[in-house]
C-alpha positions in Angstrom: 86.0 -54.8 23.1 87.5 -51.3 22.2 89.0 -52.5 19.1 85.6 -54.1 18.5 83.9 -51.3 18.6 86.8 -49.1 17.1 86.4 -50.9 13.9 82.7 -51.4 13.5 80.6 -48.9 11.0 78.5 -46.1 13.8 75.4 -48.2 12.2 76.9 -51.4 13.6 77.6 -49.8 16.8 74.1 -49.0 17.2 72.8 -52.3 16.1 75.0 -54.0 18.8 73.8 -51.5 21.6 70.1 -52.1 21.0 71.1 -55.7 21.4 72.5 -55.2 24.6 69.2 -53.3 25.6 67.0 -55.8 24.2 69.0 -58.2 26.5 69.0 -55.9 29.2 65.3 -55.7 28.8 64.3 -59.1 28.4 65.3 -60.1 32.1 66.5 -63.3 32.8 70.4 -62.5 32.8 72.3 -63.7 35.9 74.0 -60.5 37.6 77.4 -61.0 36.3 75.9 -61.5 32.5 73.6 -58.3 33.2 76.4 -56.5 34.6 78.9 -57.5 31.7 76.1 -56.7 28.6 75.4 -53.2 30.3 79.2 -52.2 30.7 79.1 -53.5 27.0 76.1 -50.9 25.9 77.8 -48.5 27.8 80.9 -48.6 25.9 79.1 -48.7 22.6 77.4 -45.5 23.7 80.6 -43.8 24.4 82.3 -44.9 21.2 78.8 -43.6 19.3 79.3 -40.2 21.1 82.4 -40.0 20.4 81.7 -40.4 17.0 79.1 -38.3 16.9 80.9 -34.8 18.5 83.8 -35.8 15.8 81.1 -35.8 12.8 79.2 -32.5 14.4 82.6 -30.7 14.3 83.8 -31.7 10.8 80.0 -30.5 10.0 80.5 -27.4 12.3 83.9 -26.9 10.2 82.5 -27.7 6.4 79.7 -24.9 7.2 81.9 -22.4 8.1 84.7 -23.1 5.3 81.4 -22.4 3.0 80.2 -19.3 4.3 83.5 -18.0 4.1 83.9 -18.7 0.5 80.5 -17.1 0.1 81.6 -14.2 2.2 84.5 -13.8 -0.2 82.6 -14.6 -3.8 80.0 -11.6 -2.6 83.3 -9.5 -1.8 84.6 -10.3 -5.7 81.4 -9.2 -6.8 80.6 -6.5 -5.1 84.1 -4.8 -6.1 83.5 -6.2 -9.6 80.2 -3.5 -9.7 81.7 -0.4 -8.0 
């Protein structure tokens, strides 16, 4: 299951865990099945997370790299004019 979701595209995660919820959902499961299918989701959720804080630093980290480069091109020009 962790290699599973490891592998899978964050869109594919999130296809998989709104099929556990739509199973979830949809009654019927015996306890075992609906007990399995939700530890399922819940793994999906915490791979997506994880995914998610990783992708919200890198953008956290691009931003910054930016603004510093601006920092530094207003710097060059600013000393360029006096």
């Amino acid at each position: 299951m962790q290699n599973e979701s490891e592998e899978a595209s964050f869109e594919q995660l999130m296809v998989n865990l709104e099929e556990c919820v739509s199973r979830l959902e949809s009654g019927g499961l015996s306890l075992n099945l609906a007990t399995e299918v939700y530890e399922k989701g819940m793994a999906l959720a915490a791979e997506a997370g994880r995914r998610l804080s990783e992708t919200e630093l890198r953008v956290t980290n691009i931003k910054a790299k930016y603004q510093e480069m601006m920092e530094r091109s207003e710097e060059v020009i600013k000393d360029e004019h006096e």
